[in-house]
SETORKOL-904190 format. One record per residue (C-alpha): residue in three letters; y, z, x. Coordinates in steps of 0.02 Angstrom, whole numbers, plus 50000, padded with zeros to 5 digits. Layout:
<nodes>
ALAYZX
...
</nodes>
This chain:
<nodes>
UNK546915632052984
UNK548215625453127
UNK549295638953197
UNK551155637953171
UNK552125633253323
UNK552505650853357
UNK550795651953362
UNK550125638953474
UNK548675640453592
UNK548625636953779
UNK548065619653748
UNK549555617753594
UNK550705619853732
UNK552355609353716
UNK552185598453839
UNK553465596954016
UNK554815586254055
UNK553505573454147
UNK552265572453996
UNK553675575053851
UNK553855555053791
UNK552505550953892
UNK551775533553837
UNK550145524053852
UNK549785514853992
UNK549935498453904
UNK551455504853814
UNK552325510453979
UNK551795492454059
UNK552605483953923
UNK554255495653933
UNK554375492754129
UNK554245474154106
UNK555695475853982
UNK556675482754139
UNK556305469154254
UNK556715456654120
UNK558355464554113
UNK558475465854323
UNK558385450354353
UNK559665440454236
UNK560625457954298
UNK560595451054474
UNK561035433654447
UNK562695437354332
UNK563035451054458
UNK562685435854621
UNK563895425254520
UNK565205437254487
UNK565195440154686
UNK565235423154728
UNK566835421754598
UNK567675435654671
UNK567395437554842
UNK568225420454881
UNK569935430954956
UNK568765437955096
UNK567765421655088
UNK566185428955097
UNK564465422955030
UNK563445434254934
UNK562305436355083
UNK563465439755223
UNK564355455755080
UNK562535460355080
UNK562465462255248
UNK564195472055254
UNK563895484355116
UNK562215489255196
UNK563265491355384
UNK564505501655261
UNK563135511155181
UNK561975516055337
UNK562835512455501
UNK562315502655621
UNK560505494155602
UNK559345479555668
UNK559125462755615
UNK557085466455561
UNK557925483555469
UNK558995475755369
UNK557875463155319
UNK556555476455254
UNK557705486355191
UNK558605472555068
UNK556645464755062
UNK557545448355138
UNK556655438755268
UNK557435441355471
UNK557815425455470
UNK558935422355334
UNK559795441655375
UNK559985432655547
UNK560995419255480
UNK562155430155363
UNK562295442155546
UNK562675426255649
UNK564025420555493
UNK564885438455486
UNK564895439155688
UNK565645421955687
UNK567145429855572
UNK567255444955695
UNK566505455855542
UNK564945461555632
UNK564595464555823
UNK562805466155908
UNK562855482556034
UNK561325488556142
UNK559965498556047
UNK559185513356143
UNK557815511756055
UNK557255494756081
UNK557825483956225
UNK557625464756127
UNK558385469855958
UNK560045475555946
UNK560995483455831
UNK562155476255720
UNK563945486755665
UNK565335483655585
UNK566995478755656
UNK568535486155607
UNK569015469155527
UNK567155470355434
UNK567655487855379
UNK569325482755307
UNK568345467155213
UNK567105476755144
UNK567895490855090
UNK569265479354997
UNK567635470454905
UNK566845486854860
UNK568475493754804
UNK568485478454677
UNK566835478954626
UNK566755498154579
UNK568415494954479
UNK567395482954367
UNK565945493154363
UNK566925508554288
UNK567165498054150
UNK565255498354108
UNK565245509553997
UNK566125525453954
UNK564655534753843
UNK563205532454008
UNK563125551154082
UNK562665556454240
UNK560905560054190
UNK560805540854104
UNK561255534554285
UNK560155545854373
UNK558505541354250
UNK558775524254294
UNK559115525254467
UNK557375535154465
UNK556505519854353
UNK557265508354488
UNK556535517154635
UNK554875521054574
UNK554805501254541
UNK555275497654686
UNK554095509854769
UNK552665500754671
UNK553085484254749
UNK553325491754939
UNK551685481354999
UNK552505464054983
UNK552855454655126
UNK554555446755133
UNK554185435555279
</nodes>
């Protein structure tokens, strides 16, 4: 005879937040690969609607990169940047050399490391930025008014652990 819930053994026991839901292997593979078939025509509409909008600043979609992640971190190297947005130095070099060529980003020393200098933000690269962010988190409020907090914070969690999972890969 099975015992009644009230009754369950050790080994009956209802399972935590980490196992409750949990899924196959195969199953789970096959629900991740629904997220990155979602990422990535995410991305591009989201590139696009950059490149539309950011044409009062006159910014390309790599040079705001650059800016938000100055906004977001502070000052950084060329080689940080690039692992940080998996983008290879070279092409973060060009979008540093176009913002410093618009007086957006500046290099200053790095007591850290005598050949690779930071990069910061002007004041005019604050001002730019923070107009294009301001913009861009005025359309996002419009994504959706029944997500929660905890909806955001599960997939912020999927995201990472993703993007954990792919740390190894070499971007240059």
């Amino acid at each position: 005879m099975e015992p009644t819930a009230d009754q369950q053994t050790p080994d009956r026991q209802t399972p935590d937040r980490r196992t409750a839901g949990a899924r196959q292997p195969v199953e789970l593979g096959g629900r991740l690969a629904e997220v990155f078939d979602l990422v990535g025509p995410l991305y591009r509409r989201a590139q696009r609607r950059v490149e539309h909008d950011v044409p009062a600043e006159g910014l390309s979609v790599g040079v705001r990169a650059v800016l938000n992640m100055l906004h977001g971190q502070g000052p950084m190297t060329v080689p940080q940047m690039g692992r940080a947005q998996a983008l290879s130095r070279q092409f973060v070099q060009r979008m540093v050399n176009e913002a410093a060529a618009r007086n957006l980003v500046e290099s200053i020393p790095n007591p850290a490391h005598r050949k690779s200098s930071l990069i910061r933000l002007t004041g005019d690269g604050r001002d730019v930025i923070s107009a294009v962010l301001d913009r861009e988190r005025a359309v996002l409020r419009r994504a959706g008014d029944d997500l929660t907090d905890d909806d955001i914070a599960g997939c912020v969690r999927v995201l990472s652990s993703l993007l954990r999972l792919l740390d190894d890969v070499d971007m240059d």
